[in-house]
Residue frames relative to the residue before (quaternion, step in Angstrom):
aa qw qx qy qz dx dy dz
X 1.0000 0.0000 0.0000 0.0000 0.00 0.00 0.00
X 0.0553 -0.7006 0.7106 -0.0354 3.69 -0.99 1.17
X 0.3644 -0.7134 0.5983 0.0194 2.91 -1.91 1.60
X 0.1108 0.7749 -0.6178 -0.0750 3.43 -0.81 0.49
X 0.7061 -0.4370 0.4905 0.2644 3.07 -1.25 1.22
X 0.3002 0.6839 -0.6604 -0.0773 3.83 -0.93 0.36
X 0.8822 0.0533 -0.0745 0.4619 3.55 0.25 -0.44
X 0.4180 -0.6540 0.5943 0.2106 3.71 -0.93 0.49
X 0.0462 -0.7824 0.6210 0.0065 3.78 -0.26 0.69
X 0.8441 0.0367 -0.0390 0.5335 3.69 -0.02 0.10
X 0.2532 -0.7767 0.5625 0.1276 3.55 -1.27 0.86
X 0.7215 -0.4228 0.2682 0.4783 3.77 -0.83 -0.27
X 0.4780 0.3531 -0.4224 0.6844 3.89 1.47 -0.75
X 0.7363 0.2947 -0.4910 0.3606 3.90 -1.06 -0.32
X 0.6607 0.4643 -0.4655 0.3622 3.58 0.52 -0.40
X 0.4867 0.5905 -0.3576 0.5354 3.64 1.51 -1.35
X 0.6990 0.4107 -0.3817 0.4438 4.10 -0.36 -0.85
X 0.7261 0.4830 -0.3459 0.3461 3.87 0.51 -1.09
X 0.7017 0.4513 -0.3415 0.4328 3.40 1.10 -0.68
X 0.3798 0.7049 -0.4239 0.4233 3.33 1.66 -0.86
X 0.5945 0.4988 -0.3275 0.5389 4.02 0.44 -2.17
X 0.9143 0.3069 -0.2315 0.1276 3.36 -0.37 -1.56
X 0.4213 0.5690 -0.4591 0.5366 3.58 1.73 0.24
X 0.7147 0.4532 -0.4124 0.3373 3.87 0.52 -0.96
X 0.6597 0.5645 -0.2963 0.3981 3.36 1.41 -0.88
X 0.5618 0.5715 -0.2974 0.5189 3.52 1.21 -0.82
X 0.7372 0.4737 -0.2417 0.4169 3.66 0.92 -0.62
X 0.6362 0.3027 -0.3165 0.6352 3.35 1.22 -0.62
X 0.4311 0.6339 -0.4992 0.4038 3.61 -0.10 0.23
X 0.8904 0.0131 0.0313 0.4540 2.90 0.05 -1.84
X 0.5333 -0.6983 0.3199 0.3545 3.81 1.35 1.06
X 0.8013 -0.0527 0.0926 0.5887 3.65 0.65 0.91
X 0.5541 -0.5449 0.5384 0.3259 3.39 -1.84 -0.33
X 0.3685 0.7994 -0.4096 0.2397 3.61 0.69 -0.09
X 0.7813 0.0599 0.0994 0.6133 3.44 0.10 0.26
X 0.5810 0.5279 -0.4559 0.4194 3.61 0.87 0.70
X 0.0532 -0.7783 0.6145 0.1173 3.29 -1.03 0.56
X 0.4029 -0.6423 0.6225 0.1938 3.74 -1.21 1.06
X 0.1958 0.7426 -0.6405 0.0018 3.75 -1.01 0.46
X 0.2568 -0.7798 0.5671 0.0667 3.22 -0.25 1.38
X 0.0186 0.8065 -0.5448 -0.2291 3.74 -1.01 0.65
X 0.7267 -0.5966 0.3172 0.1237 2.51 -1.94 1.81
X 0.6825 -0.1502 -0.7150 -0.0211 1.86 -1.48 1.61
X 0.8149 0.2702 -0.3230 0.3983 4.15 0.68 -0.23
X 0.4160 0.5714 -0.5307 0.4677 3.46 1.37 0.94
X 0.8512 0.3541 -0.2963 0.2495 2.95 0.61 -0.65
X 0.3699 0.6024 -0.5163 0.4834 3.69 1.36 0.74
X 0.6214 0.6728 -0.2874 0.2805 3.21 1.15 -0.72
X 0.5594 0.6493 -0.0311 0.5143 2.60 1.48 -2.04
X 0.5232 0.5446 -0.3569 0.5499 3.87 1.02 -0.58
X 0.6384 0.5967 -0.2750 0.4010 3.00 0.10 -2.13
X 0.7102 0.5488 -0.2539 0.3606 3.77 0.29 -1.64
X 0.6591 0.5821 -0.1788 0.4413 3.28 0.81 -1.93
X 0.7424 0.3225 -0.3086 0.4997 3.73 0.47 -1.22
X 0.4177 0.6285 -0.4878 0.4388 4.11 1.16 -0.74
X 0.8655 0.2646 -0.0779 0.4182 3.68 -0.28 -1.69
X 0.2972 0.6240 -0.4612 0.5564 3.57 1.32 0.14
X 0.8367 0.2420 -0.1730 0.4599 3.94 -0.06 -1.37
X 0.7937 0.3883 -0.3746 0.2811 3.37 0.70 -0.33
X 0.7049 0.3522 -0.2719 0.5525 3.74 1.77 0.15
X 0.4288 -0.6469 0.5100 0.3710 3.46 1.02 0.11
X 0.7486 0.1938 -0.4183 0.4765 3.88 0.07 0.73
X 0.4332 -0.7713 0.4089 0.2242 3.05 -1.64 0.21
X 0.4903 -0.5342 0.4468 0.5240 3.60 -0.62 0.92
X 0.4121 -0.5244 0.6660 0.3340 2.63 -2.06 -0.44
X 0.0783 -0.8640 0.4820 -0.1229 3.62 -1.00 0.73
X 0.0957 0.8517 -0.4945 0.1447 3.35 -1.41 1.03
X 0.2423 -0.8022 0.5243 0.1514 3.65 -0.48 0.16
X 0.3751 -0.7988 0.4665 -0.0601 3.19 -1.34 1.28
X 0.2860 -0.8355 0.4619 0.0823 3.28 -0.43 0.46
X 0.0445 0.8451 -0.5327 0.0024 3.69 0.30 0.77
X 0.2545 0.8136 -0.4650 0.2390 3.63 0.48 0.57
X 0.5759 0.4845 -0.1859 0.6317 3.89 1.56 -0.99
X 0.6833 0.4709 -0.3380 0.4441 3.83 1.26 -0.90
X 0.3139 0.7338 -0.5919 0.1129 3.78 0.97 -0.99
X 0.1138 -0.5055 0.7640 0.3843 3.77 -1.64 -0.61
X 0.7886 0.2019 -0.5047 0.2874 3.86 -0.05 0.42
X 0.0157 -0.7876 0.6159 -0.0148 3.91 1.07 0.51
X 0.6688 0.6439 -0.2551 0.2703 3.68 0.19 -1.20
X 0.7589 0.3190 -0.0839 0.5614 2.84 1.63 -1.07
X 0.4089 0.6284 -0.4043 0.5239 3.32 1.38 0.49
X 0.6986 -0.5344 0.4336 0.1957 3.67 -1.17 1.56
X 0.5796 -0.2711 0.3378 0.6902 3.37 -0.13 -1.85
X 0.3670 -0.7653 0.5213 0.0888 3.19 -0.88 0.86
X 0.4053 -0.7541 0.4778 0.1969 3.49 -0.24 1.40
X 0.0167 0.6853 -0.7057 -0.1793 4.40 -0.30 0.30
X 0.3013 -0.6903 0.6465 0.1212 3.27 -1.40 0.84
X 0.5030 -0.6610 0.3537 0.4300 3.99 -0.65 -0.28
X 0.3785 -0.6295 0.5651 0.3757 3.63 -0.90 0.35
X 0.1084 0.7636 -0.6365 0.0005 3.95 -1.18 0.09
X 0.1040 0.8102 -0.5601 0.1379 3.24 0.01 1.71
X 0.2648 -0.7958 0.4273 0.3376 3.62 -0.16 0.94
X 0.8389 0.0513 -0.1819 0.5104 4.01 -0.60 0.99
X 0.8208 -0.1938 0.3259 0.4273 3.08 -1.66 -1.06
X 0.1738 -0.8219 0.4863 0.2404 3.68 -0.66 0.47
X 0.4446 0.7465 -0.3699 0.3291 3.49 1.80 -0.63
X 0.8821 0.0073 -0.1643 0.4415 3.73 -0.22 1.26
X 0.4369 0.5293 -0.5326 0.4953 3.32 1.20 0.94
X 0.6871 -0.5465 0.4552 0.1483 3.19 -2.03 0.53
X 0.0728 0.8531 -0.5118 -0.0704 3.44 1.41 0.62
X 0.0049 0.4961 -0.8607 -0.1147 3.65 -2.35 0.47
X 0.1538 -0.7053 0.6782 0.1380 2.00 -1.46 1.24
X 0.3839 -0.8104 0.4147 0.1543 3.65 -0.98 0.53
X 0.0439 0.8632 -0.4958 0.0846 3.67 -0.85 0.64
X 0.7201 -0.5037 0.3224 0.3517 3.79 -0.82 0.66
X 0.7791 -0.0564 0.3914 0.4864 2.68 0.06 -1.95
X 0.1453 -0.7048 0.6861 0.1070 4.09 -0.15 1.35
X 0.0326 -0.6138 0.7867 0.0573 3.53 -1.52 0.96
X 0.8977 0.1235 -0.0639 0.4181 3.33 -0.61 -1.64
X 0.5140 -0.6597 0.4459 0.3190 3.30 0.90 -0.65
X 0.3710 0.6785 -0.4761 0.4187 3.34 1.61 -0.27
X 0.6471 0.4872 -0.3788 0.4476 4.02 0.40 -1.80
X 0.7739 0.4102 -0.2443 0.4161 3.95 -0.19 -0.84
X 0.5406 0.5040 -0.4796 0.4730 3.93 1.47 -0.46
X 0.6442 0.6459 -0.3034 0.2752 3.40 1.06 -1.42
X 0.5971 0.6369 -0.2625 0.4111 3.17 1.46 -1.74
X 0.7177 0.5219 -0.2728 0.3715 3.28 0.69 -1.39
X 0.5592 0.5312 -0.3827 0.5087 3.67 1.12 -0.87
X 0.7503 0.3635 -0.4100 0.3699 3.60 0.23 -1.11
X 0.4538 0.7857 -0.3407 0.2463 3.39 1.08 -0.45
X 0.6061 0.6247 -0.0431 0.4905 2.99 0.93 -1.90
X 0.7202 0.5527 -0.2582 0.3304 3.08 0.56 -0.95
X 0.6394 0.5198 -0.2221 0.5212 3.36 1.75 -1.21
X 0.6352 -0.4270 0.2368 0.5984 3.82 1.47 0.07
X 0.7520 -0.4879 0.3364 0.2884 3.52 -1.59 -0.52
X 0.2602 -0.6815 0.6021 0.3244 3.59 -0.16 1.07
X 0.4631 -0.4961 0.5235 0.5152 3.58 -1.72 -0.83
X 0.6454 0.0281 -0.0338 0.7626 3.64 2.00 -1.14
X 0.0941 -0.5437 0.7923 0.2604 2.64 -2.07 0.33
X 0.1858 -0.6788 0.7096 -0.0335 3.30 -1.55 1.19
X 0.5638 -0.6963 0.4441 -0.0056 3.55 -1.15 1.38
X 0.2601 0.7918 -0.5376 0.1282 3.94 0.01 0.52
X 0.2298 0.7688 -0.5964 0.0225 3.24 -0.21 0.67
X 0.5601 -0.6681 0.3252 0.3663 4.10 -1.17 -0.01
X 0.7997 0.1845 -0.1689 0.5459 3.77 1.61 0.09
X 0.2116 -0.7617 0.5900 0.1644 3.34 -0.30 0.62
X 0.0750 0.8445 -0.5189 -0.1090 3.90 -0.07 0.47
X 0.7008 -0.4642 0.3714 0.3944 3.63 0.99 0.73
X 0.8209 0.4247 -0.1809 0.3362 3.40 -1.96 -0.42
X 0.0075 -0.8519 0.4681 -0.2346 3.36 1.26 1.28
X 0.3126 -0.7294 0.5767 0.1941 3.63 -1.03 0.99
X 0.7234 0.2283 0.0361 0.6505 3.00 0.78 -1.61
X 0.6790 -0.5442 0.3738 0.3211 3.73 -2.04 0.88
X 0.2534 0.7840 -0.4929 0.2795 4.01 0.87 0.39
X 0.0116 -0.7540 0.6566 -0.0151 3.79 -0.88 1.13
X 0.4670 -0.5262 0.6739 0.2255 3.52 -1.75 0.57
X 0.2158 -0.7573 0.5916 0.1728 3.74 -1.04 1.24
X 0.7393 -0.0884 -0.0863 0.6620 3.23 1.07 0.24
X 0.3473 -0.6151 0.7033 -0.0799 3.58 -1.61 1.75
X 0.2869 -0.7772 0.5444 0.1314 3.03 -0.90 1.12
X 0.7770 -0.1425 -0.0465 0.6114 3.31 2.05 -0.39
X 0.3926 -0.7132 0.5343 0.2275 4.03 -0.49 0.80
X 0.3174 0.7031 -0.6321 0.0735 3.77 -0.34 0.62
X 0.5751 -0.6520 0.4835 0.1017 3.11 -0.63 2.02
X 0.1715 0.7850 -0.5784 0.1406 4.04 -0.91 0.90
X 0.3728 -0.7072 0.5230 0.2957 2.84 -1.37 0.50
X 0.7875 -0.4704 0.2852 0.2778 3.08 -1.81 -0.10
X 0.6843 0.3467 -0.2872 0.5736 3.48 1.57 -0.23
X 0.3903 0.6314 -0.4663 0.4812 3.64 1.14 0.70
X 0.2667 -0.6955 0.6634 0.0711 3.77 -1.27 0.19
X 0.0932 0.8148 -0.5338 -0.2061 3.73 -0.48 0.18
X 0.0044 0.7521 -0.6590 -0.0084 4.40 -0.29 0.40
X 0.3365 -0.6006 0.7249 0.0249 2.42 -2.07 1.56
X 0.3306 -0.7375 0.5843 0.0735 2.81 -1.21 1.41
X 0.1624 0.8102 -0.5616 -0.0432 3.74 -0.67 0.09
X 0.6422 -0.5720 0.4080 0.3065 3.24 -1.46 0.38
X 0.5684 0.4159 -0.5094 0.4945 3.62 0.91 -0.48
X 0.6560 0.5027 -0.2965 0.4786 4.25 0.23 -0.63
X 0.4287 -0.7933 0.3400 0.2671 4.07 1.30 0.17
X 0.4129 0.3981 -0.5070 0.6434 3.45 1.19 1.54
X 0.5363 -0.5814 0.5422 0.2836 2.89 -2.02 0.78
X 0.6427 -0.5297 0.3256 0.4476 3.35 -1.30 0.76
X 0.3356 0.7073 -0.6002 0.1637 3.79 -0.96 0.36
X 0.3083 -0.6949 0.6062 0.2336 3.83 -1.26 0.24
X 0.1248 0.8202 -0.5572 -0.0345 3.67 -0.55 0.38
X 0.4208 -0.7077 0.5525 0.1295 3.07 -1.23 0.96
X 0.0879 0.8460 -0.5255 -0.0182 3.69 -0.20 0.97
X 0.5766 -0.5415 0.3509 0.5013 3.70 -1.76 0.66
X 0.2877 -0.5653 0.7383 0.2292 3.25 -1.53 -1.08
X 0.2517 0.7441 -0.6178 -0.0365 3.01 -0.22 1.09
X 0.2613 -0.7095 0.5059 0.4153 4.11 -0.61 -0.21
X 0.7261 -0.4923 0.3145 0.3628 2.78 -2.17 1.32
X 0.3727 -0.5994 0.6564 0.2666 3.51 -1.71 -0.08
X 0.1779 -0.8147 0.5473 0.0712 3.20 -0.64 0.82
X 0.0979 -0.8586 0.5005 0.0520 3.31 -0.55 1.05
């Protein structure tokens, strides 16, 4: 499989504004940080999931609580995975009645965020889990919605979309690349 670059879809100010939207929305929603917990999943939710934390950090004077998951053991195609890389979970406390987002790049199939939710569970009983992620690019496997999209860019199926970000050593941007498959000769 070869990528090609075809379209840039978001720069470093449009990413900066979306998280801006998506702290204010995360705040009216859930009336404040109290009882909320951020859980970015590892590995480009959670830069995100930072990003959030230090956002609502300045605009209420307290800090969420926050953490990052690992859903690698949850996959539904593990089996078919080489060596599977486990990353660490790091959820600060108890999650069993907090207001959990969870957080993610880019929702496609819904499979990544079914997985999240299993590992979730697992750490006890939120009261909600609520969805934030920074692209929604459509083409859903499973019934799985974003409670708040930082941006909807419609795609097809032989398209790819990657966030880029500065904490991962690329300037912030979104890009939408082909797919094309190798030739085999």
């Amino acid at each position: 499989m070869t990528l090609k670059e075809k379209l840039q879809v978001m720069t470093s100010q449009e990413i900066r504004r979306a998280i801006d939207r998506l702290a204010s929305e995360i705040l009216e929603r859930n009336g404040g940080v109290e009882n909320l917990l951020l859980v970015g999943i590892r590995t480009g939710g959670m830069h995100l999931a930072a990003r959030l934390k230090k956002r609502l950090t300045k605009m209420e004077g307290e800090v969420p609580a926050y953490g990052i998951i690992d859903i690698t053991l949850y996959r539904d195609d593990l089996f078919s995975l080489d060596t599977p890389e486990v990353g660490t979970t790091e959820i600060e406390g108890d999650i069993t009645g907090k207001r959990v987002v969870l957080i993610d790049d880019v929702i496609y199939t819904g499979r990544t965020i079914r997985a999240a939710m299993d590992a979730l569970i697992d750490f006890g009983r939120p009261k909600v889990i609520q969805l934030a992620v920074l692209v929604d690019r459509g083409l859903r496997e499973l019934p799985i919605h974003a409670d708040f999209v930082g941006r909807m860019i419609p795609t097809s199926e032989d398209e790819r979309v990657e966030v880029l970000l500065k904490e991962e050593g690329h300037d912030d941007r979104v890009v939408i690349y082909d797919i094309t498959p190798d030739e085999e000769g």
